[in-house]
LOVEX-337532 format. One record per residue: z, x, y of N, C-alpha, C, CB in turn. Coordinates in steps of 0.1 Angstrom, whole numbers, plus 5000, padded with zeros to 4 digits. Glycine has a CB too. Layout:
% LOVEX-337532
ZXYZXYZXYZXY/...
% end
This chain:
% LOVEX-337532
653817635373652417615371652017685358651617675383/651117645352650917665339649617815339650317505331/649417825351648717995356649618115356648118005372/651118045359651818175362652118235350653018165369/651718385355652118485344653818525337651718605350/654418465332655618405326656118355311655718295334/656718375306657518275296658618275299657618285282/659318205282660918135288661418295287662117985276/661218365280662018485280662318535293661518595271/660818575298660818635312661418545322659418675316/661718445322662118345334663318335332661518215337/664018415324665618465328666418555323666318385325/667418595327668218695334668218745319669718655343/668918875317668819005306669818875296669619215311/669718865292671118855281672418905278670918875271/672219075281673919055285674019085296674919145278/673619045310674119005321674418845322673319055330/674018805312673818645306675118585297672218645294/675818605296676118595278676618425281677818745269/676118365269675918235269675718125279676718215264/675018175288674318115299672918135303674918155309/672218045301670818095306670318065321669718035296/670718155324670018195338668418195342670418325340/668018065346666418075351666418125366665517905350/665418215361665218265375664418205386664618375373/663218105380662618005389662817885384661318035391/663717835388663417645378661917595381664517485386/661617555372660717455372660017365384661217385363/661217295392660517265404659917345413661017215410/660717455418659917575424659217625420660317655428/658717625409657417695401656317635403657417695386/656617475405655117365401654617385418655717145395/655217465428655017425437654017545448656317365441/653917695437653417805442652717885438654017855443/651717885440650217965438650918065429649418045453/650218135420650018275410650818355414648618355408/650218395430650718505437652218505445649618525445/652318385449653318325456654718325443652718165463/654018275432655218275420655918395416654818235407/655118505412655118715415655818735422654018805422/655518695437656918755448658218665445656618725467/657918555445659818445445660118515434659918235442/659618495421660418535406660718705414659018535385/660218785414660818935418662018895429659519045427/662118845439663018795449663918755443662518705458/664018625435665018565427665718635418664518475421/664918725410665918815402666718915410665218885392/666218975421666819055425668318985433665819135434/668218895437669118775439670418755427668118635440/670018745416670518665408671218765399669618575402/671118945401671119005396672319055402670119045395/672219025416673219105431674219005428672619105450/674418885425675518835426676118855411675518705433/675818885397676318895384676919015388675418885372/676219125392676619285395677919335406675319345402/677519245415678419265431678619165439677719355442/678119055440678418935445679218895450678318865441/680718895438682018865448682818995453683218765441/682619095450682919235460682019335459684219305458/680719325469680419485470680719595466680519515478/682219605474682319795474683219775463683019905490/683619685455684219725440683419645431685819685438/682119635431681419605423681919495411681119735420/681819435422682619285412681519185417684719205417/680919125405680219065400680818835401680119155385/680118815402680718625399680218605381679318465413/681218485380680818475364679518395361682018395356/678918395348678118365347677718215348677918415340/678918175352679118015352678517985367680817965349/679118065376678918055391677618095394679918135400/676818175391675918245391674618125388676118365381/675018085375674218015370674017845379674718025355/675317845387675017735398674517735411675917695401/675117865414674617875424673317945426675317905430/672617955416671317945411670417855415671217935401/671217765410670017615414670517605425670017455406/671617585432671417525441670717585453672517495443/670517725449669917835459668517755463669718005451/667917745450666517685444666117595452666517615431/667417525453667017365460667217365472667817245455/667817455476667917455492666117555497669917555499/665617645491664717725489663217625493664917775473/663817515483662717415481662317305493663117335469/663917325499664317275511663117315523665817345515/663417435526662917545536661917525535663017685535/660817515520659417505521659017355528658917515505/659417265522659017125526659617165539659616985518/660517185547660817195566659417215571661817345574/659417335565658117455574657117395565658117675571/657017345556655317265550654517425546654117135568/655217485542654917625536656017705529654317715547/655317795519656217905512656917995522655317995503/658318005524658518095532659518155529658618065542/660018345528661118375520661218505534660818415498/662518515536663318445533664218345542663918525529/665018255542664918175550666118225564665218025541/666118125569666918215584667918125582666118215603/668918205595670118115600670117975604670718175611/668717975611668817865617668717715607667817885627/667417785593667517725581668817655574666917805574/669717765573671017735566671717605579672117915565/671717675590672617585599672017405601672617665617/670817345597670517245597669917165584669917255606/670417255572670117245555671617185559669617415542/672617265564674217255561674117135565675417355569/673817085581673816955590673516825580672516965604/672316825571671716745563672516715553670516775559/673416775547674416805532675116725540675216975526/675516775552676916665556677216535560677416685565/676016505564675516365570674916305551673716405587/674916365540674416245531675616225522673116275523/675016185511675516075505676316185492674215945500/675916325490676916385484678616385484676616495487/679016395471680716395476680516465482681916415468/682516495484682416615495682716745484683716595510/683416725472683016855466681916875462683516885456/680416805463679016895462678816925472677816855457/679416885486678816965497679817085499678816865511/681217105497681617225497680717355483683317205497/680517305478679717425467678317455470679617375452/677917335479676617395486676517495497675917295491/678317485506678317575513678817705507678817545523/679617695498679717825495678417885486681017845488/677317825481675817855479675617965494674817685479/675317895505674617925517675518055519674617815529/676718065515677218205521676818345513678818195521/676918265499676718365486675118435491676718245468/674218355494672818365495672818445510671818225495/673318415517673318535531673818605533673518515541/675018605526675518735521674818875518676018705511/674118805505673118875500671918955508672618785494/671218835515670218875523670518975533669818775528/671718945537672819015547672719205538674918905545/672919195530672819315519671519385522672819265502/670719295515669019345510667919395526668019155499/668519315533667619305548668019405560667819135554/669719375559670519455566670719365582669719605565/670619235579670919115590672319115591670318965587/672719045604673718985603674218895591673618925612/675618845586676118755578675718635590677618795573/675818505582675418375585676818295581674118325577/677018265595678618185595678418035596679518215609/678917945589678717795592679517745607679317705577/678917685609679517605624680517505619678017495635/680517505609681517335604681817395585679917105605/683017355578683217425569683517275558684417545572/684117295545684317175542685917235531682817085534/686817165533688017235531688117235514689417145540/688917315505689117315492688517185487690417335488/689817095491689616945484688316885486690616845489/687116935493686116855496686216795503685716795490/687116795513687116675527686316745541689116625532/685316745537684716795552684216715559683816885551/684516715577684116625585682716665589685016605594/682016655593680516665599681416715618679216445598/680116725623680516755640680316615646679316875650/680916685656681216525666679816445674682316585682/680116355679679216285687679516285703679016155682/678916305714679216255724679416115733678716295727/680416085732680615965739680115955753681915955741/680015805753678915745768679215785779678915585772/680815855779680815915795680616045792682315895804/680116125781680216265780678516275784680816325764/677816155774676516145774675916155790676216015766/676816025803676416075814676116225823676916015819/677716275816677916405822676816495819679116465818/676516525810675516605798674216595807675316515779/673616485811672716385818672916465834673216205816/673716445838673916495853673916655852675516445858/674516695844674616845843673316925846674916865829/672316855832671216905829670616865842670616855817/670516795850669616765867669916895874670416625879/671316965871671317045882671217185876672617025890/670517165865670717315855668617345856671717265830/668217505861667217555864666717565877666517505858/666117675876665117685888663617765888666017755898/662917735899661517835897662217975895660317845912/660918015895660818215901661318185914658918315902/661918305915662618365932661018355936663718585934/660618375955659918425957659818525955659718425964/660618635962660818775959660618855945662218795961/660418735931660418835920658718755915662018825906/657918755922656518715916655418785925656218545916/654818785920653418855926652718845937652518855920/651918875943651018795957649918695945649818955972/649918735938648818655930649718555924647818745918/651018505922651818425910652218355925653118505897/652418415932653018305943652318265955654118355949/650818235950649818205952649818095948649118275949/649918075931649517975923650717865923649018045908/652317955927653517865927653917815942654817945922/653117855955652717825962652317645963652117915962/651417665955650617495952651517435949649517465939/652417435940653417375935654617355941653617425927/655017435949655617375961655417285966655617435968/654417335973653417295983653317095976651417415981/653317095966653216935961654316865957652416915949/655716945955656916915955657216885965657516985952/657116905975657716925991656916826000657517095998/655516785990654216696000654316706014654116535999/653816876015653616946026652317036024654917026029/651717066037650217186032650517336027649117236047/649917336017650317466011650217576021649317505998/649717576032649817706041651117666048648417746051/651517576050653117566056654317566047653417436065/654017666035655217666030655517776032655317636018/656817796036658017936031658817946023658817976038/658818066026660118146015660818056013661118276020/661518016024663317936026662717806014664117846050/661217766014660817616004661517645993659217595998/661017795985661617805972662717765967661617915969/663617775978665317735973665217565972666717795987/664317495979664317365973663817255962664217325979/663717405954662317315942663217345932660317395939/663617295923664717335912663017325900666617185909/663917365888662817365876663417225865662817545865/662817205860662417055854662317095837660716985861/662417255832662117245814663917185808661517475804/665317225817666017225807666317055810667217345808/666517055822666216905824665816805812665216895833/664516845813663216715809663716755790660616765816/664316895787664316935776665416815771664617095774/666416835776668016715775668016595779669216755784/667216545786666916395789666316355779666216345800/665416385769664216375761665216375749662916505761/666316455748667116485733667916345734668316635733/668516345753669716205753668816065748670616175774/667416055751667015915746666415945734665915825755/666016065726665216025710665816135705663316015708/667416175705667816235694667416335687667816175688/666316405693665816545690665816615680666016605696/665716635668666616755659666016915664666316715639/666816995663666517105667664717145665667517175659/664717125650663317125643662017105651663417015633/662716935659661516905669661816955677661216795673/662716975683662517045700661717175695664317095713/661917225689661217405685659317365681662417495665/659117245677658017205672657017085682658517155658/657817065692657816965703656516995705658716985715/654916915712654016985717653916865731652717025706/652916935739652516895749651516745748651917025753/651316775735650516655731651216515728649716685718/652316575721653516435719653916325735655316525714/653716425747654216325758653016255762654916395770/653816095764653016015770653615935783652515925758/653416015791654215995805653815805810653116145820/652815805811652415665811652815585808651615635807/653115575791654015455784655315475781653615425771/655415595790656915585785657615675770657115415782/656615715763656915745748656515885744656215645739/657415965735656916045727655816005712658216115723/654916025712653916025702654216175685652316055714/654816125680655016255672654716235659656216325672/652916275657652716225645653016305631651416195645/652716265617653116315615653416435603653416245617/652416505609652116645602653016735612650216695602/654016655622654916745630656016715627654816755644/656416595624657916525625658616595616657916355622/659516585614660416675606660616625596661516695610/660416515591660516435575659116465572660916245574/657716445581656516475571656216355569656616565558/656516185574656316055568655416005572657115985567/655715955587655115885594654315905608655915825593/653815835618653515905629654415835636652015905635/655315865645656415765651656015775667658315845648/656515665675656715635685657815585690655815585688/658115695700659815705705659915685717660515835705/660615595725660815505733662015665746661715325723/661015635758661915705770662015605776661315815779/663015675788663715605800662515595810665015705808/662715555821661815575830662015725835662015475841/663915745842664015855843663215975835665015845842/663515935825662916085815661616075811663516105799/660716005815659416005818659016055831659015895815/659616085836659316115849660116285852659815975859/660816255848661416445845660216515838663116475831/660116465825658716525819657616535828658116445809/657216445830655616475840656016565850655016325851/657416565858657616705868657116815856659616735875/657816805847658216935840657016985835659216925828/655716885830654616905827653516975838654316775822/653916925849653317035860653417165862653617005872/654717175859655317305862655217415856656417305863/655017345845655017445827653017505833655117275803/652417455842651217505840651017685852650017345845/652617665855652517795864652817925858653517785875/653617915843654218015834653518075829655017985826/652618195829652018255818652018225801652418365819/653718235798653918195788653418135785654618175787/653118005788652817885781650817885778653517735794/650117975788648417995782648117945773647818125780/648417995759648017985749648917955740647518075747/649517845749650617765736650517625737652417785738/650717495731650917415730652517365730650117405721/653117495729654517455726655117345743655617635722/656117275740656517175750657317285757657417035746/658317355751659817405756659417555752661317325747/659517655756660117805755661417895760659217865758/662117925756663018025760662718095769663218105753/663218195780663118265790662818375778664318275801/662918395769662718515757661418445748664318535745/660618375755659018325752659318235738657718485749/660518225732660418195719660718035716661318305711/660317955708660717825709662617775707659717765697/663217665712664417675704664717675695665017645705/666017715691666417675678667217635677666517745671/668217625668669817555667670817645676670517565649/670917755675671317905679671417825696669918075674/670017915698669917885713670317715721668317915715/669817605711670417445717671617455718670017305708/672317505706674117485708674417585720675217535693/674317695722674017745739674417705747672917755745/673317675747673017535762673717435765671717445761/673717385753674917255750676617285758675317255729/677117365749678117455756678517485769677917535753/676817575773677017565788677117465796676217605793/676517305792675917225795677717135802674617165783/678017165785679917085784680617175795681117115765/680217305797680917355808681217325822680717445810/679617285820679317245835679617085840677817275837/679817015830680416895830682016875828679716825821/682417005829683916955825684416915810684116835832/683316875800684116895790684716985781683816835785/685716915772686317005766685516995752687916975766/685617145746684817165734685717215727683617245734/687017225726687917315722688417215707689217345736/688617235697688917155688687817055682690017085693/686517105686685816995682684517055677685516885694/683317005669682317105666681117075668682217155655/680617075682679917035691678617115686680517065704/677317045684675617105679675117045687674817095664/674017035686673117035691673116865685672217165688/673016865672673116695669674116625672672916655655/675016675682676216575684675216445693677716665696/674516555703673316415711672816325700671616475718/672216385691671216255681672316185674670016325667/673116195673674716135664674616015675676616265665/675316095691675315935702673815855704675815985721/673315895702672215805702672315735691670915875704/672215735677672615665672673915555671672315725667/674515635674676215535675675615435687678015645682/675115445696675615365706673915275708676415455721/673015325700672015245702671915125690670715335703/672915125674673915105673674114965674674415185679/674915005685676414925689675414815701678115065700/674214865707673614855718672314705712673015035723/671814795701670914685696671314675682669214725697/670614725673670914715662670814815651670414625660/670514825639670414925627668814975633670514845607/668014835626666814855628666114915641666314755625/666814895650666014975665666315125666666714905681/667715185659668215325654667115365647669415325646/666815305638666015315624664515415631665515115616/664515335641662915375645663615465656661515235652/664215455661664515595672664815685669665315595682/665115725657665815815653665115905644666915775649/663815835634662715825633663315835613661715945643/664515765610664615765595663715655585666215745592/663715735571662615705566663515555561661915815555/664615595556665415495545666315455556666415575530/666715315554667615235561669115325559667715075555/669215335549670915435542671215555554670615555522/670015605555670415725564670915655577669015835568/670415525583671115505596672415415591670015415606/672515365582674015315578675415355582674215325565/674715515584676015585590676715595603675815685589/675715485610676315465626676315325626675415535640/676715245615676715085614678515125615675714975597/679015165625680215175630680615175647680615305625/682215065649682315055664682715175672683314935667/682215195679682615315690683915295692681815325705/684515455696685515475697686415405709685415595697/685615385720685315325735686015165729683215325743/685315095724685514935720687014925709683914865708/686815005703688114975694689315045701688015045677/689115125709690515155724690615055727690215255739/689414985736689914835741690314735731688714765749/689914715718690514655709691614675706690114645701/692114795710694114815709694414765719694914975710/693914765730694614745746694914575742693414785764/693814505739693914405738695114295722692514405738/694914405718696114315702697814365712695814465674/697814405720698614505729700014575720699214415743/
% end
């Protein structure tokens, strides 16, 4: 921005921490995009960044520095993933989190980069958390999926249609209310009712022994909702109460929420999972937690999910279904992956297109492929 207090001198690195490289400290795109004040903190942040990896970068405690060649790349690319974070969150935000890196990485892999710009983008993400890892005193940030020397990196897997049922069954038998025993005379008063309408019995003939037959309905309605519209972490953590439309069947997610920022979309449920929701929508009105939130989904730790916490669950979810996760790199988007593959294989590009909620046809091109399931039976059959 042509307010910020700056020239070219100042917008890069000393010169001889430089030598024949010019090192900008804010490129140009990230400049055009931040208030006076907002430019002050990033340029201070950025140098102190750019400064740590010329100085110490590739070893700390022997004070070994990266060349100015590497430096100067993984510069930008820092920038651009930076620029990333802002457009997610639809705000300036420094510095960015794990969970940022782990679904910046997901996006690199799923596009249209070779695969040696996606391995230099991950070793970007390590270089930079590293760092932060330094300056903050956080944990280091480990990728879930890597991309080997040569650039051949695979993305994570998808769940297949019998994994997809299991996942589906799992989640039915995964939650429960509050114990009687751990709520208040006043909370099990109000969870009382709720029984009481689960069971369509009179709220004064409910007992204790009721509680054990009312299971809870958030992780449920949370995983049925992912198995038909592909969820990205982003949305389930951004999910609101307003998006369900129990009636028609559909998530409403317009789109100052959606995760691209494009459109207002409308996402097609089951019957089933319209109806898990509406349980789940009752129930969510017994939690304190939820008073003064809009949020759809929270943690037992009040906090919305994230990538962290979905792959969790996921995990647990494969445990409880019997599958094996061993050799494979199972997220949270392995669901939105099968939903695409097999809705797909099921209808067409264009019905993916809208369920999945992509802007460009290219992005769904990537599941204009036969399942694994059909081309087995296409071996059985050439025999």
């Amino acid at each position: 921005m042509s307010g910020n207090p700056t020239n070219s001198s100042d917008n890069r690195i000393d010169a001889d921490l430089d030598p024949g490289r010019n090192i900008v400290i804010v490129p140009s795109d990230n400049e055009d995009r931040l208030s006076e004040k907002q430019f002050v903190d990033y340029h201070s942040y950025r140098e102190q960044f750019l400064k740590w990896l010329l100085h110490l970068g590739k070893n700390p405690d022997k004070a070994l520095g990266y060349s100015a060649y590497t430096v100067y790349e993984s510069g930008y690319r820092a920038a651009a993933f930076d620029r990333w974070v802002w457009d997610h969150h639809d705000e300036y935000r420094i510095p960015p989190s794990h969970e940022d890196a782990d679904e910046y990485l997901q996006e690199v892999a799923y596009s249209d980069r070779s695969h040696a710009s996606k391995g230099k983008i991950e070793e970007m993400l390590k270089r930079y958390f590293r760092w932060l890892a330094h300056k903050y005193g956080k944990d280091e940030w480990k990728p879930d999926f890597t991309f080997d020397s040569s650039g051949g990196g695979k993305p994570r897997d998808f769940l297949t249609v019998d994994e997809r049922r299991a996942i589906r069954e799992a989640a039915l038998e995964h939650g429960n209310i509050p114990s009687y025993n751990s709520l208040t005379p006043k909370k099990r008063t109000e969870w009382k009712g709720y029984v009481a309408k689960t069971l369509d019995k009179p709220a004064d003939e409910v007992t204790p022994e009721d509680w054990n037959q009312v299971d809870g309905w958030k992780i449920t309605s949370l995983v049925w909702t992912s198995l038909d519209t592909g969820l990205r972490p982003v949305e389930v953590r951004r999910a609101k109460t307003s998006w369900v439309d129990v009636s028609n069947e559909v998530l409403r997610i317009p789109k100052e929420e959606s995760s691209k920022n494009r459109d207002n979309w409308m996402v097609s449920l089951t019957d089933r999972t319209a109806k898990a929701l509406e349980r789940w929508m009752e129930e969510r009105k017994n939690y304190s937690r939820y008073d003064d939130t809009e949020t759809l989904w929270l943690t037992t730790h009040d906090n919305p999910y994230g990538s962290k916490s979905l792959g969790r669950l996921l995990r647990r979810l494969c445990d409880k279904a019997g599958i094996r996760t061993d050799n494979r790199q199972l997220s949270w988007y392995a669901i939105r992956h099968s939903v695409g593959t097999y809705m797909t294989h099921e209808r067409d590009l264009a019905a993916t297109k809208a369920q999945l909620r992509h802007k460009s046809v290219k992005t769904t091109m990537k599941y204009d492929a036969v399942p694994v399931e059909d081309r087995r039976d296409a071996l059985d059959r050439m025999g």
